[in-house]
C-alpha positions in Angstrom: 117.1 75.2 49.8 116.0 78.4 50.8 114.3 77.0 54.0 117.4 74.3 54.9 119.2 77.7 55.1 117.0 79.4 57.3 116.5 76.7 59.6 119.8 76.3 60.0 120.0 79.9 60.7 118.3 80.0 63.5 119.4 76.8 65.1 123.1 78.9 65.0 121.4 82.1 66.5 119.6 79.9 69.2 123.3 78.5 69.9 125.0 82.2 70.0 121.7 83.2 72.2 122.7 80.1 74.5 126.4 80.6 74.4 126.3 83.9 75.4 123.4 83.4 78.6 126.2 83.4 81.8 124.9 81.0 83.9 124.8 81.7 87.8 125.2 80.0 91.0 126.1 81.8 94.4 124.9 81.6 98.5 125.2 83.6 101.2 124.5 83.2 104.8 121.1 85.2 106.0 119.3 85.7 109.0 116.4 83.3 109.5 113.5 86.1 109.7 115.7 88.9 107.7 114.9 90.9 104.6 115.9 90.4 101.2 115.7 92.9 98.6 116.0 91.4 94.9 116.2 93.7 91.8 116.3 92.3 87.9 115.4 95.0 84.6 114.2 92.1 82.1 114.0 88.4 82.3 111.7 86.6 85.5 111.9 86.3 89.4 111.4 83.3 91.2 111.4 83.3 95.0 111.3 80.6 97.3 111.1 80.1 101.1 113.2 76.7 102.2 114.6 75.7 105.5 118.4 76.6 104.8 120.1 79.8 106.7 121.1 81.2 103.3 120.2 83.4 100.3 120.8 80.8 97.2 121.0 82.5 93.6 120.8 80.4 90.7 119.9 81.1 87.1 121.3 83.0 84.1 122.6 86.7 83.1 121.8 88.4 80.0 125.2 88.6 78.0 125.4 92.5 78.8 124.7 92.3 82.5 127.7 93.9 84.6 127.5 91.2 87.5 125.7 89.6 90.0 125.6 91.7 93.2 124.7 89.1 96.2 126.0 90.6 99.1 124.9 90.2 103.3 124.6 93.4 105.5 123.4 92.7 108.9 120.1 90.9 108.2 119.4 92.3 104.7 120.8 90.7 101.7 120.6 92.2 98.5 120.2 90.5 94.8 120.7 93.2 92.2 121.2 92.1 88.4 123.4 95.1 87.8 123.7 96.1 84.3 125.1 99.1 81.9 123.4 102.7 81.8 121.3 103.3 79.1 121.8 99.9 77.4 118.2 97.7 77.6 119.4 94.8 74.5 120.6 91.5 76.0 120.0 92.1 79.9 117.4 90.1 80.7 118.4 87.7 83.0 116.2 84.9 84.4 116.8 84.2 88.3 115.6 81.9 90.9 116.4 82.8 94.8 115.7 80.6 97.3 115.4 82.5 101.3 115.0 81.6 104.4 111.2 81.0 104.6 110.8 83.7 107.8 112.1 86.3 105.5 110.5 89.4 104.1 110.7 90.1 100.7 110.9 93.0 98.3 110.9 92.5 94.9 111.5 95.1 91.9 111.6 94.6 88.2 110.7 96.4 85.1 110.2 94.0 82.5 109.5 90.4 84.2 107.5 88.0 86.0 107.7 87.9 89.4 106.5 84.3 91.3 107.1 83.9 95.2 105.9 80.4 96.9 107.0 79.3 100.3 107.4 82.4 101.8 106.0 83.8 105.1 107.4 86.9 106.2 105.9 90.6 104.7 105.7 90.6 100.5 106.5 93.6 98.6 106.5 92.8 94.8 106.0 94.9 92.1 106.8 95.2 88.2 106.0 97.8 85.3 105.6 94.3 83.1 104.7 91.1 83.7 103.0 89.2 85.6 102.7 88.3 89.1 102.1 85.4 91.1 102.4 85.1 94.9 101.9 82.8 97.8 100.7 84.1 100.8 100.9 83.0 104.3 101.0 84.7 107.9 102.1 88.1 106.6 101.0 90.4 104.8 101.4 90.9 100.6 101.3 93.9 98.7 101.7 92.6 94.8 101.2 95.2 91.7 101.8 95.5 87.8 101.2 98.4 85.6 100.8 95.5 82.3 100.3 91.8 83.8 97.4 89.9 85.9 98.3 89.9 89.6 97.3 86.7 91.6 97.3 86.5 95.0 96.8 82.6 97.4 96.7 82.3 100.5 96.0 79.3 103.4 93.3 81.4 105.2 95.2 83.4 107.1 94.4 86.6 107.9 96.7 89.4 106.6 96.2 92.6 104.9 96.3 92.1 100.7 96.9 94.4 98.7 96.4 93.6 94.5 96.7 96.2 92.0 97.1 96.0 87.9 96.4 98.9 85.6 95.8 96.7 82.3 95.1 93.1 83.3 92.8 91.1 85.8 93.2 90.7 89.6 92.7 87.3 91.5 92.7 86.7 95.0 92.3 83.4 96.7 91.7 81.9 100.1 93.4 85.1 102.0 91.4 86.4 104.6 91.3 89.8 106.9 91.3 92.7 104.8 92.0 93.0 100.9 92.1 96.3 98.8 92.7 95.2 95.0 92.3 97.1 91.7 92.4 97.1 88.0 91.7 100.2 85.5 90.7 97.7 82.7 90.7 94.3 83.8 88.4 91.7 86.2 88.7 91.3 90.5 88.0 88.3 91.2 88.2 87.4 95.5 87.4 84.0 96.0 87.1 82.4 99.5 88.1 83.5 102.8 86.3 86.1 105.4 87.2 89.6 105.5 86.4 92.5 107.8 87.3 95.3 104.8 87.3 94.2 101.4 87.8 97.6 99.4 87.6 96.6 95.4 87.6 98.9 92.4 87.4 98.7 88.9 86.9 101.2 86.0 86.5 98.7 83.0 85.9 95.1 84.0 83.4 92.7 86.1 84.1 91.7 90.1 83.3 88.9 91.8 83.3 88.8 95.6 82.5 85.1 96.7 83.4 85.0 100.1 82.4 85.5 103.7 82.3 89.2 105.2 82.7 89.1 109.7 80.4 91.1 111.6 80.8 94.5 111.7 82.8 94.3 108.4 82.9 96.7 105.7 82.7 95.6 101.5 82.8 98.2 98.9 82.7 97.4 95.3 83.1 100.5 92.7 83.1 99.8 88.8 82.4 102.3 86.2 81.4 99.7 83.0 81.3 96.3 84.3 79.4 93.3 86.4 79.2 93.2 89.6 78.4 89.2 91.3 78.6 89.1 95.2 78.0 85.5 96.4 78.3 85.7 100.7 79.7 82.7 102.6 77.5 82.1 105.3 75.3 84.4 107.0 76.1 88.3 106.6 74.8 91.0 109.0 75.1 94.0 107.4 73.8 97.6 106.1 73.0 97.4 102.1 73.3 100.2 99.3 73.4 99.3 95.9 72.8 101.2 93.0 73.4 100.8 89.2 72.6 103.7 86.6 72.8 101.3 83.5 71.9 98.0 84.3 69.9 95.9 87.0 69.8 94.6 90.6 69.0 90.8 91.5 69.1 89.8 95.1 68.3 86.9 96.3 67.8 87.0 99.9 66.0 90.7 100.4 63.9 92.9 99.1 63.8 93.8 95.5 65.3 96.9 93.7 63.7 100.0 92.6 63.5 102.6 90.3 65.7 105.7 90.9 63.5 107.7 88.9 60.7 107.1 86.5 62.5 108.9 84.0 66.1 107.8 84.5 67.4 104.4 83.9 68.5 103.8 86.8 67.8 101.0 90.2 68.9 101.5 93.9 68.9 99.2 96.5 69.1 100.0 100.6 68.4 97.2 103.4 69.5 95.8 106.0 70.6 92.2 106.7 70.5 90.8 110.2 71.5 93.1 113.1 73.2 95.2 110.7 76.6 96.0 111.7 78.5 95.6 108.7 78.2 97.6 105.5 78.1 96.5 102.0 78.4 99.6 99.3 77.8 98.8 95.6 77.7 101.1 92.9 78.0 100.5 89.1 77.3 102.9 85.9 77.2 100.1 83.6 76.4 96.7 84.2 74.0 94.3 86.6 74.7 93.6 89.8 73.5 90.4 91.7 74.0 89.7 95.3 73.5 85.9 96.8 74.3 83.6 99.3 
């Protein structure tokens, strides 16, 4: 009996939960290559570039949100979830926004998820946390959480990336030009794509760097405790230092690694590839690194 009551219970608080969500649905005209700024507390983002002249806003309000501010000035438009000073309980608010796809975005939120697809002009997105989750094409992205995974595809474009987390892992997919990502504890992961700087830094967790570097380009990898695999697409001309105080060097295509000292732990590695033009700087203080192609 106990349990019919409880059940019940919740299915009523589920109910009150729904009843009190205020769904929304407003438009406004925007310029076709404008900027939109969108700002939500709690609850999620969802962006999406379509062919329409016009900001669409759709979703739902936490019960204790003020209003929906969707307002035009010149080519800006701004989405702001407004809600009461110093009141965090029922606020969260779950939004999708669909923009012209020649627009640039910037994207705040506290506590939420932040997911843009479709659109092309410059990306600013960034929440304390959550995760996020961005498209990128023809512009440039600049995504970061303090708590969440950042993940960052592209179409092969070259734009400048930029991908930081404090606690979670970085990911960053078929973008190319230059990319400069970072976690304090969590894995980088660049996948794809040719870069002439590629600056990646981690101080607990592995990085993986599969991808082509252009002549004359520059790759540095920095971790304090973690792995370090760097598997080149295509040929690579470059200078080589590599060194690791805890751990060991494998490379596959050069000459082999040797002892800092015969007393300390430690392995270096200096080369150069081809006509060496580039520069590829690797240092670790715990964990193996292994280069390829």
């Amino acid at each position: 009996m106990k349990k019919v009551k409880y059940i019940i219970g919740v299915a009523a608080l589920a109910l009150v939960t729904t009843a009190n969500a205020r769904e929304v649905d407003e438009t406004v005209d925007a310029a076709s290559a404008g900027h939109v700024d969108i700002i939500n507390i709690s609850g999620s983002v969802e962006v999406y570039g379509w062919s329409k002249s016009s900001v669409e806003v759709t979703g739902e309000l936490g019960d204790k949100v003020e209003e929906l501010v969707l307002e035009r000035n010149g080519d800006k438009v701004l989405v702001k979830v407004k809600v009461p000073r110093n009141n965090s309980n029922n606020i969260s608010s779950d939004l999708t926004v669909r923009v012209p796809a020649g627009s640039s975005i910037d994207v705040s939120t506290v506590s939420a998820d932040i997911t843009s697809e479709g659109v092309r002009g410059e990306q600013h997105l960034h929440t304390v946390s959550g995760d996020v989750e961005a498209e990128a094409a023809d512009s440039d992205v600049a995504a970061e959480s303090v708590s969440g995974d950042v993940d960052v595809t592209g179409d092969g474009s070259d734009i400048e990336t930029q991908a930081n987390t404090v606690s979670g892992d970085v990911t960053v997919i078929n973008v190319s030009g230059a990319v400069a990502a970072e976690a304090v504890s969590g894995d980088l992961l660049v996948r794809d794509g040719s870069f002439d700087r590629a600056m990646l830094n981690s101080v607990n967790g592995e990085i993986d760097y599969h991808a082509g570097l252009r002549n004359g380009g520059k790759l540095v990898i920095e971790t304090v405790n973690g792995e370090v695999d760097v598997q080149f697409h295509g040929d690579v001309s470059a200078r080589f230092d590599v060194e690791t105080f805890n751990g060991d060097i494998d490379n596959c295509f050069g000459p082999k690694a040797e002892r800092t000292s015969k007393y300390a732990p430690g392995w270096e590695l200096s080369f150069t590839q081809g006509d060496g033009d580039g520069r590829v700087s690797i240092k670790t203080l715990n964990g193996d690194v292994d280069i390829c192609r």
